[in-house]
N, C-alpha and C positions, 0 to 999 in steps of 0.2 A: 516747354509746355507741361503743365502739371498731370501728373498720373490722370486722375480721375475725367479732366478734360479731354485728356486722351480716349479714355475709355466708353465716355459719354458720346464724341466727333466717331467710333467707329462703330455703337452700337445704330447711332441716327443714318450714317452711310449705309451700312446692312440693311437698316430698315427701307431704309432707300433704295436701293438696288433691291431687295428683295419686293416692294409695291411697283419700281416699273415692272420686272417681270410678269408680276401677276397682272399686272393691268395691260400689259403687254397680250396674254393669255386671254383675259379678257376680251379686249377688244377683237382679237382674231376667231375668238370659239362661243362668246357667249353675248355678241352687239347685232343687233338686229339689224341694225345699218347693214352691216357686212354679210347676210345672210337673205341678204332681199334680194326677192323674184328678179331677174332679167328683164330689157320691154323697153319700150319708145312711149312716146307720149301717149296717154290714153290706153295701152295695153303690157300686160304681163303674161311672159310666157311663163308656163309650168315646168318645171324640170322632171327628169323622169325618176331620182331615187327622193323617195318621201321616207328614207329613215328617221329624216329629219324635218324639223318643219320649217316653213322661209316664209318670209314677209315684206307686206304689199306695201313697200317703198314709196318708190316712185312712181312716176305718169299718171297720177289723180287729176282729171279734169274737175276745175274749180271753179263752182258758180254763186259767191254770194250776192245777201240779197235775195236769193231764191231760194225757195221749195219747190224741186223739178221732182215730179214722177216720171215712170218708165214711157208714160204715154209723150207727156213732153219731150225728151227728147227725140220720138220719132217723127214730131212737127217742127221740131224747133231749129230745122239747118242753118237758120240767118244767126244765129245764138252766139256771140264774141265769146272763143273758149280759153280761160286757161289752165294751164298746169301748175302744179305744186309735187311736191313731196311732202308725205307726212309730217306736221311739228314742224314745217319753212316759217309758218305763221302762227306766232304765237296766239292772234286771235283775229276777230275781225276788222279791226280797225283801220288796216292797210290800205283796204278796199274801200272798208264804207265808213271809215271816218271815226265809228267807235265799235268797241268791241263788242257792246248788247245787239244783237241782231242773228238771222236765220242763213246757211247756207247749202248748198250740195253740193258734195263729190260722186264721182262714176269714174271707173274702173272697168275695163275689159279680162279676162283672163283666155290667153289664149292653151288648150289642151293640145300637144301636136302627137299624142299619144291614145292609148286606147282611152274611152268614160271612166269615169272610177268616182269612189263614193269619199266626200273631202269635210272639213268642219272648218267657220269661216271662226276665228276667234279675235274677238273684238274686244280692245283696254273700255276704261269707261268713254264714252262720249261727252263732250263736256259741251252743255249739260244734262240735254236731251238729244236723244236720235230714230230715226227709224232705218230699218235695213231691209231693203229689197235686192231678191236676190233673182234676176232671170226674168225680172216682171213682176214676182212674186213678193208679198210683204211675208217677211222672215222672220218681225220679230219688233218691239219700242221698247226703248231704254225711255222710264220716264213717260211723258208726254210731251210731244211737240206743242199741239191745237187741242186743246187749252194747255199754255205751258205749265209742268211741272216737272223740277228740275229731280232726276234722281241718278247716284254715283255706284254703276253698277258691270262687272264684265260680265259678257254673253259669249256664248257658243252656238253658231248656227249650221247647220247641215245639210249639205246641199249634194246635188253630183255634177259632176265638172266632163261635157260636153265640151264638144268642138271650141264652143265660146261659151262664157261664163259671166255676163254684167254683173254689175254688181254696184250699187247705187247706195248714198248712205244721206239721212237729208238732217242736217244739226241743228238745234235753236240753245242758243244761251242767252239769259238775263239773269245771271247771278255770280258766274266763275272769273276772274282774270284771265284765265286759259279760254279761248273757243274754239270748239270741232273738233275735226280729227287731229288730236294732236299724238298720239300713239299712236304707232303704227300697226294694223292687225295683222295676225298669221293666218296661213294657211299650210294644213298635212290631215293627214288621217288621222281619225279619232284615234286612235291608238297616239301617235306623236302629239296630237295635242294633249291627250292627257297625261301623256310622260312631263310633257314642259309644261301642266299648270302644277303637277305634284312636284315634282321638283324646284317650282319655284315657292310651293306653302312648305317646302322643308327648310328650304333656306328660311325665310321669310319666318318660319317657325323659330329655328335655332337664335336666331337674332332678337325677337321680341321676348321668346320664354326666356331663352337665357338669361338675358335682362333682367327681365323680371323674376327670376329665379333669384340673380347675384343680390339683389335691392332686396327684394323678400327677406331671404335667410339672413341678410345683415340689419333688418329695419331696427330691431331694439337698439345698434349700437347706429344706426347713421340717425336715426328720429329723436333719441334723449340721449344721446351721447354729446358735449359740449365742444368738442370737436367742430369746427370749422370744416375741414379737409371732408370726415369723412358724411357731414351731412350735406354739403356738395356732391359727390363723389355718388350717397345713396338718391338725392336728384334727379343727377345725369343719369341714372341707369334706367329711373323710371319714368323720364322725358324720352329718353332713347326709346324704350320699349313702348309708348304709346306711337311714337312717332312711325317705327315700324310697324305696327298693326296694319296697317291701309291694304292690306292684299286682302286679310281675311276681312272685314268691312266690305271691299269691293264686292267679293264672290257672295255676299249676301245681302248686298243692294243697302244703300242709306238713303232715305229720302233729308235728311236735312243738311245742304248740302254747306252752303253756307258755314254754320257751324264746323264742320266738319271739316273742310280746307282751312279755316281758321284755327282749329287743335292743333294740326297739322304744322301748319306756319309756326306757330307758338312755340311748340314742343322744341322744333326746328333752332328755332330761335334759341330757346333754352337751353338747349345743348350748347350751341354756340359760347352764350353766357357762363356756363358752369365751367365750358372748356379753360374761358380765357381766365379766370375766376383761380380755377385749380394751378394750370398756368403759370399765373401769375405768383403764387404761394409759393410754390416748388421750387421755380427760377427765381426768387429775389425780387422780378419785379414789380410786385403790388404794392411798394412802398415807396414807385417812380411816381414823378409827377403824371406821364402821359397815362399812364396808367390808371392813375384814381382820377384823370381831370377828364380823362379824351374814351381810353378803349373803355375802359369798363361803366360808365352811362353811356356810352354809346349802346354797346351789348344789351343793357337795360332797358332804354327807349327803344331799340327794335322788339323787342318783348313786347312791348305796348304797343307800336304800333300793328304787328302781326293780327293784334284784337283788335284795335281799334276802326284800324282801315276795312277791313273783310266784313265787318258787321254792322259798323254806322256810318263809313263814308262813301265806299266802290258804291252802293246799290241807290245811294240819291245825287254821287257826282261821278259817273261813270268813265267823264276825262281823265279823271287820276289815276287810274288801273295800269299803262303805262306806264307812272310817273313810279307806280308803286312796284313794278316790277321791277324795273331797271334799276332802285331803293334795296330791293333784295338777292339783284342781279353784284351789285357794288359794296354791300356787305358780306356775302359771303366769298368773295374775292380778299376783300381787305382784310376780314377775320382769319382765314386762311394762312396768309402771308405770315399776321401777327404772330398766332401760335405757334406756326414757322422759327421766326424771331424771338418767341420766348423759349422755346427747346433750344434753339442753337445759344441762346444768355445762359439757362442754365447748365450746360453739360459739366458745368466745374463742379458742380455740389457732391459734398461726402457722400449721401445718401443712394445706394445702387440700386431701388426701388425706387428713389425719386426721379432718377435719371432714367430709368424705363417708363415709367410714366411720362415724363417731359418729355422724349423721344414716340410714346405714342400721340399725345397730343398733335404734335409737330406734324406725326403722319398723320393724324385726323384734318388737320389745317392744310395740308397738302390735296387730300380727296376729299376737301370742300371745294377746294382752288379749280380741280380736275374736272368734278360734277361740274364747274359753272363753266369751264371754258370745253366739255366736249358736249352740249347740249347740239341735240340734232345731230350729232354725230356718233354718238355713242348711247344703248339704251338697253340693257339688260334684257338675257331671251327667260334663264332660267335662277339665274343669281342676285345681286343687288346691286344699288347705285356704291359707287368708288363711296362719296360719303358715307352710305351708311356702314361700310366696312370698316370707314376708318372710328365711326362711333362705337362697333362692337369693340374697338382695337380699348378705347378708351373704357369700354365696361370690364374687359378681361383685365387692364390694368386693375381696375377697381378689385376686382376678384385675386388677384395676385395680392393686392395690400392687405386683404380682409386674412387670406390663406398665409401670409407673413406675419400678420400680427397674431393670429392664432398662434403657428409654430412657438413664435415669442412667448404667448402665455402660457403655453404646456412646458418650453423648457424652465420659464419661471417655476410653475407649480413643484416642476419634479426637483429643482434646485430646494427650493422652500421647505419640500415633503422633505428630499435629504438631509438637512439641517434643521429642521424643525426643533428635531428631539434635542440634538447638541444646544440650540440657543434656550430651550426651555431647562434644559440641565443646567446653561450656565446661569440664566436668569435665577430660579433658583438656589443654586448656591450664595449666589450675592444674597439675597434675599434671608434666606437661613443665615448666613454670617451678621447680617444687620442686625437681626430678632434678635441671635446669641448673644451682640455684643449688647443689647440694649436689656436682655434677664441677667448679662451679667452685673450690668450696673443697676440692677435695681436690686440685687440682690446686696451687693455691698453697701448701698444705700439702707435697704433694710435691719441689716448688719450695724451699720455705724448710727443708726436713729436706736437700736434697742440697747447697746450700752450705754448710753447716757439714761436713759430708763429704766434700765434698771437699777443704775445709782442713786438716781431718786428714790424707785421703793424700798432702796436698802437703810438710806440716808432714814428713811423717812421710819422704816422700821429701828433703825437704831436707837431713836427720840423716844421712840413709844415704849422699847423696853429699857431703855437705861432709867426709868423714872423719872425721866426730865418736870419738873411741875409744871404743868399747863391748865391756864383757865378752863372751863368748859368750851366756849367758843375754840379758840385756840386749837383743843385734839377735835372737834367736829370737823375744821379745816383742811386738818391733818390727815385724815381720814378718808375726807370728800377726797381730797389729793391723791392718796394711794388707792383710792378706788376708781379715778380717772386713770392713773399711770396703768392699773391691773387692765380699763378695758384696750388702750391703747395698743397696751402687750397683747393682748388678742388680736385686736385687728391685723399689727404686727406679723402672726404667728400665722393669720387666715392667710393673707400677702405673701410670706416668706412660704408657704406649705403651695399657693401657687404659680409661683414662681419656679420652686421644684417640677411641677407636674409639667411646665412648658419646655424646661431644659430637658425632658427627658429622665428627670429622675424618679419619677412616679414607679415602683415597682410592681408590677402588674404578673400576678399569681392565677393559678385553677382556683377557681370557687364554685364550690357546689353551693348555688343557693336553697339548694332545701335544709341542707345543717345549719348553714350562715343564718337563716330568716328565722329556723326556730332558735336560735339559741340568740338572735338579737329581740324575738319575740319574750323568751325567757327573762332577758336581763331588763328588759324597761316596761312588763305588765306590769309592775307593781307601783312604778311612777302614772303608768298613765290611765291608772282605774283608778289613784289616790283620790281625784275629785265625784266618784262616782259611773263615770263612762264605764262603757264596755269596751275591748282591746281582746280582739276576735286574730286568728291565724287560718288561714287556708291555705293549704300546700297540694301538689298533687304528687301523684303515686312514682310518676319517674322523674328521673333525678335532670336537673337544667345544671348544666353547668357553661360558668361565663370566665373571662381573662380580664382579672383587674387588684384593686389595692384593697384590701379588707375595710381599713381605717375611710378612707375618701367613701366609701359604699355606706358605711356605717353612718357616716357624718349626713350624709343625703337623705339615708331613711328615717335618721332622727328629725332633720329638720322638716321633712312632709308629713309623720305621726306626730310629732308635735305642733305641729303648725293647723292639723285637722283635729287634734285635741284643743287647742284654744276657741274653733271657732264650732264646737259641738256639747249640746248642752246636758246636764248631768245625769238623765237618762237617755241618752246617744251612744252612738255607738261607732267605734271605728275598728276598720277591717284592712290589716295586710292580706293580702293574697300574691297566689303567684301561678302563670299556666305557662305552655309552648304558645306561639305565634307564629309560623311557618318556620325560620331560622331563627328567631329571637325568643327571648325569654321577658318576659311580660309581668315587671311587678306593679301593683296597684295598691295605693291607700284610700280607702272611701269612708269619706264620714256621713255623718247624718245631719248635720249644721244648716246653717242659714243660707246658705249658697255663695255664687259668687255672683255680682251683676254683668251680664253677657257683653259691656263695651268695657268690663274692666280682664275680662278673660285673656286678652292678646300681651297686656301688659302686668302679668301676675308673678314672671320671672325677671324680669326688668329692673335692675339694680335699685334701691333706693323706695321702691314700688311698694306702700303698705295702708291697708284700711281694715286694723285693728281699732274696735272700738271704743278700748281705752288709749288711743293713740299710743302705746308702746311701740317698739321695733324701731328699726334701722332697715329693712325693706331687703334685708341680706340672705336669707334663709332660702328663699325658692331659686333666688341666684344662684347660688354655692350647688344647690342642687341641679344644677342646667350645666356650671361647669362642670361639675364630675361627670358626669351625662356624657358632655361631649370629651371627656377625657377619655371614657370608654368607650368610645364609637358608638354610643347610642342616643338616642334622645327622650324628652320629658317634654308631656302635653297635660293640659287642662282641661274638665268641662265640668259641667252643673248646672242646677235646678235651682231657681231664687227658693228657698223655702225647706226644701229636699234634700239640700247635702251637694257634695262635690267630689271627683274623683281625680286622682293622679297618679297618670301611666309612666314609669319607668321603662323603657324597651333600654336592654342589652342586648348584644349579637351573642350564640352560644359559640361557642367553642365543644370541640369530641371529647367526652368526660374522660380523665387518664386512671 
């Protein structure tokens, strides 16, 4: 036998053994059966310790068909009586053919003790009742005359005398269940109130918790694509309505109908999601009986739970048997299955999946349980065997949610660990690719300029050896080495950043207040030659930045020149330079024609030029954006159609040495 089956056969045994005990406990400490009053037909005697509270079982004389009051029975000795026990009969049928119609029970209690002050506590009446207590009307669940049905428990207050009648008169036209089918307690208000708190705490932990587990998981069971776990968040929130019905009780529902029908429903859908989940775990949703028999079965009791309760019981009233004993024989059958499908899967790798299968299996078992100890078993202060085994099936849920969590924190922190190392190595690959790709562009650049240069040497040799050429002829010659010259530039722009990417850009202190006057100094005289003015503004302390003299030089020439072309003979252009928080902030402003505002985003854009005499190659503002970002800083544009334009150089400073 394989490990895991092993281990699957002995956690389902435990579970086993550990639900008969409990049920075991159950039945002996918290089944109402087994805590009911003493008595012969017709009367219950009182016991004398009320630490506890006990309940009116047996010896209910049973009169359907009738609405007796206290009066009738003191005329009525011809009267055929009989007996029942609480819940003997599921409704009325037995007697009177179908189960819509009115009855009465009466009850003696006998005190063999001093009077004392007692509270009669009554489940709902299904569906209407009234309760007289000693002669006295006590209290209407509902109304009888004129019916209306309402699903409500009561507490009534009486003192318990020698003898104690106690008379209850039922009418249903709307329930499958009719009359007293709960059996009521009696103890002093103190015991009664211990055992309805006790029973809204269970009743509590079961529904919130539920809906607690669904809740906090809803983002992952409602849009997660998961299968499993929007099952899973389902069943938790079918379960938790399904348990509600206590607090509903204690605050009365009038629609009743409805209500037993949610009920069924939910009931049902749990069933459904069980076999469903099940069926995943253990392998078998891919049987035939599976996808052909259990699971549309589990379906159409879903439908039928709605269908029957709300558009057929209330206008064909014969089928309410036919519909019990329907949900009498499914949850039997379903039971068993999930049984069958936990003991299929116990072999699975998965040791969450096999605690889940192993709960199922026990929920399938305290389905089986509920149906086969009805009337004999019925909780004083705890819950139905089913619904225990459904919280069995939400805790699982909550186990997988609290597993998959643990999983993703140990991911994160595995991730967080290695993060740095995979981004180091990423990296380096990455740097190695670029190195090898500057380095061949460099020897490519290398191996394209000497053949170029033997042209313009070639070509210079012709032109001074005296070679005789027509006029056309050295015009050619000419054009030619004044093509090979720009080439050599572009060449030289290329090979200059190609350096700056491997790293070999030399990057010095620059004070730019000497640097800006003395590049002010060297090109006033080119750039007032056509008239302009060529302005310097420096401020009083010293900016100093980390970079290449030459690349700085080249960028500032290309933005004053470039605002010199487009500024006209009485215009004026202004270097300047201030602080900006950490940066040092040079700016060129001309007084030119502007720029047009949808051409501003692409004005450093390689190629990008709208010089009036179409001159350029669209190179200039580029060259200036790369130096820019060679130094860690950046280059912006703005302007005025009409007004001129401005161009901001930001450098990062560096602490002047």
């Amino acid at each position: 036998m394989k490990k895991e089956v092993k281990q699957g056969l002995a956690l389902l045994l435990a579970l086993a053994l550990a639900g008969v005990l409990a049920f075991s406990a159950l039945w002996r400490w918290d089944n109402k059966y087994t805590a009911a009053l003493p008595g012969g037909p017709g009367v219950n005697v009182l016991k004398d310790d009320w630490s506890q509270v006990a309940f009116l079982v047996d010896g209910w004389e049973y009169h359907p068909g009738e609405l007796l009051n206290p009066k009738d029975f003191d005329t009525a000795l011809w009267r055929v009586i009989r007996h029942t026990y609480a819940g003997e009969y599921p409704n009325f049928s037995d007697h009177m053919g179908s189960p819509y119609g009115v009855a009465t029970y009466r009850l003696t209690i006998e005190n063999r003790g001093a009077p004392r002050e007692l509270s009669l506590y009554l489940p709902e009446l299904l569906c209407a009742g009234r309760v007289y207590v000693n002669g006295v009307l006590m209290g209407e669940q509902g109304s009888v005359e004129p019916y209306k049905p309402r699903v409500v428990d009561a507490v009534y207050a009486f003192r318990a005398e020698e003898r104690t009648e106690i008379i209850i008169q039922c009418a249903n036209y709307t329930h499958y269940y009719s009359g007293l089918y709960y059996p009521p307690a009696v103890g002093t208000p103190t015991a009664i109130s211990q055992m309805v708190a006790a029973r809204m705490m269970v009743y509590g932990l079961l529904c919130f918790g539920s809906l607690a587990v669904a809740l906090s998981n809803l983002a992952l069971w409602l849009f997660d694509r998961d299968k499993q776990n929007r099952r899973l968040g389902l069943l938790c929130m079918a379960f938790a309505v399904r348990v509600s019905y206590p607090f509903l009780r204690a605050l009365g529902v009038p629609l009743v109908r409805p209500l037993y029908a949610l009920e069924d429903f939910c009931g049902a859908a749990v069933l459904l999601l069980a076999i469903l989940l099940a069926g995943e775990f253990s392998g078998g949703a891919v049987r035939a009986y599976h996808r052909k028999l259990a699971y549309p079965a589990a379906a159409g009791l879903c439908a039928v739970t709605v269908v029957f309760p709300l558009f057929i019981l209330p206008y064909a009233p014969l089928f309410i048997n036919t519909y019990g004993v329907v949900l009498f024989l499914w949850k039997l059958l379903a039971g068993g299955y999930l049984l069958f499908l936990a003991l299929r899967g116990l072999g699975q790798n998965s040791a969450l999946g096999r605690h889940l299968l192993c709960a199922a299996g026990l929920y399938g078992v305290s389905v089986a349980v509920s149906v086969l100890t009805v009337n004999r078993f019925e909780p004083i202060r705890g819950a139905w065997p089913e619904e225990y085994g459904g919280f069995a099936l939400v805790v699982g849920f909550g186990a997988l949610m609290v597993h998959r969590g643990v999983l993703m924190a140990a991911e994160n922190r595995r991730l967080s660990l290695h993060l740095q190392e995979e981004v180091e190595r990423k990296t380096r690959a990455m740097e190695t690719l670029l190195t090898e790709r500057r380095e061949l562009l460099a020897h490519l650049i290398h191996d394209v300029k000497n053949p170029l240069t033997a042209l313009q040497n070639y070509a210079e040799l012709v032109r001074m050896g005296n070679v005789a050429l027509d006029q056309e002829t050295a015009g050619y010659l000419d054009a030619l080495r004044e093509r090979a010259g720009m080439v050599e530039e572009r060449l030289d722009l290329l090979q200059g950043f190609s350096r700056g990417e491997r790293g070999l850009l030399p990057l010095q202190p620059i004070c730019l207040n000497g640097f800006l006057r003395q590049f002010y100094e060297d090109n006033r005289p080119d750039m007032e030659l056509s008239g302009q003015v060529f302005a310097l503004e420096l401020p009083r302390e010293e900016l100093t930045v980390s970079g290449d003299e030459e690349r700085l030089r080249s960028a500032l020439e290309n933005l004053c020149y470039n605002a010199l072309s487009f500024t006209p003979e009485d215009g004026t252009v202004r270097l300047s330079l201030h602080r900006e928080d950490g940066w040092a902030v040079i700016e060129v402003t001309d007084t030119g024609a502007g720029i047009d505002p949808a051409d501003l985003s692409r004005v450093f854009d390689r190629g990008f030029t709208h010089r009036p005499d179409g001159s350029g190659q669209g190179m200039g503002l580029f060259i200036v954006r790369a130096v820019a970002l060679e130094h860690g800083g950046t280059v912006e544009a703005s302007s005025r159609l009409g007004e001129g334009s401005t161009f901001t150089l930001r450098l990062p400073l560096t602490p002047p040495t």
